[in-house]
C-alpha positions, 0 to 999 in steps of 0.5 A: 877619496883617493888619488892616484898619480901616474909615476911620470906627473909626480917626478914632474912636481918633485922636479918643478919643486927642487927647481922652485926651491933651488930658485928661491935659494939663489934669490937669497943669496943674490940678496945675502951678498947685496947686504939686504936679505935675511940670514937663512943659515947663520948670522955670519954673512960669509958662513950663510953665503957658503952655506946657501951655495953648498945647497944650490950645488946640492940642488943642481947635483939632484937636478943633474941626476933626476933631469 
């Protein structure tokens, strides 16, 4: 069976999925800097909480261009 999406109802899902994802990123980093949560991209605490606010920015430039 094969199924076909309107261009429209899959931009809707990428956007809803960057924004659940980007979601989830700052989650993690609400945790990181509180000392409960996990290391997503490195052990360093400083190093992961850098690195997880360079990919929110890169998550809010995409949403800013895709809207």
């Amino acid at each position: 069976m094969k199924i076909e999406l309107e261009v429209e109802c899959v931009d809707k899902l990428v956007r809803a999925e960057l924004k659940a994802v980007r979601m989830s990123l700052q989650g993690d980093l609400k945790r990181r800097k509180a000392g409960h949560g996990l290391s997503i991209f490195s052990t360093d605490k400083a190093e992961d909480i850098a690195e997880i606010k360079r990919h929110i920015d890169a998550f809010n430039t995409v949403l800013k261009y895709y809207g």
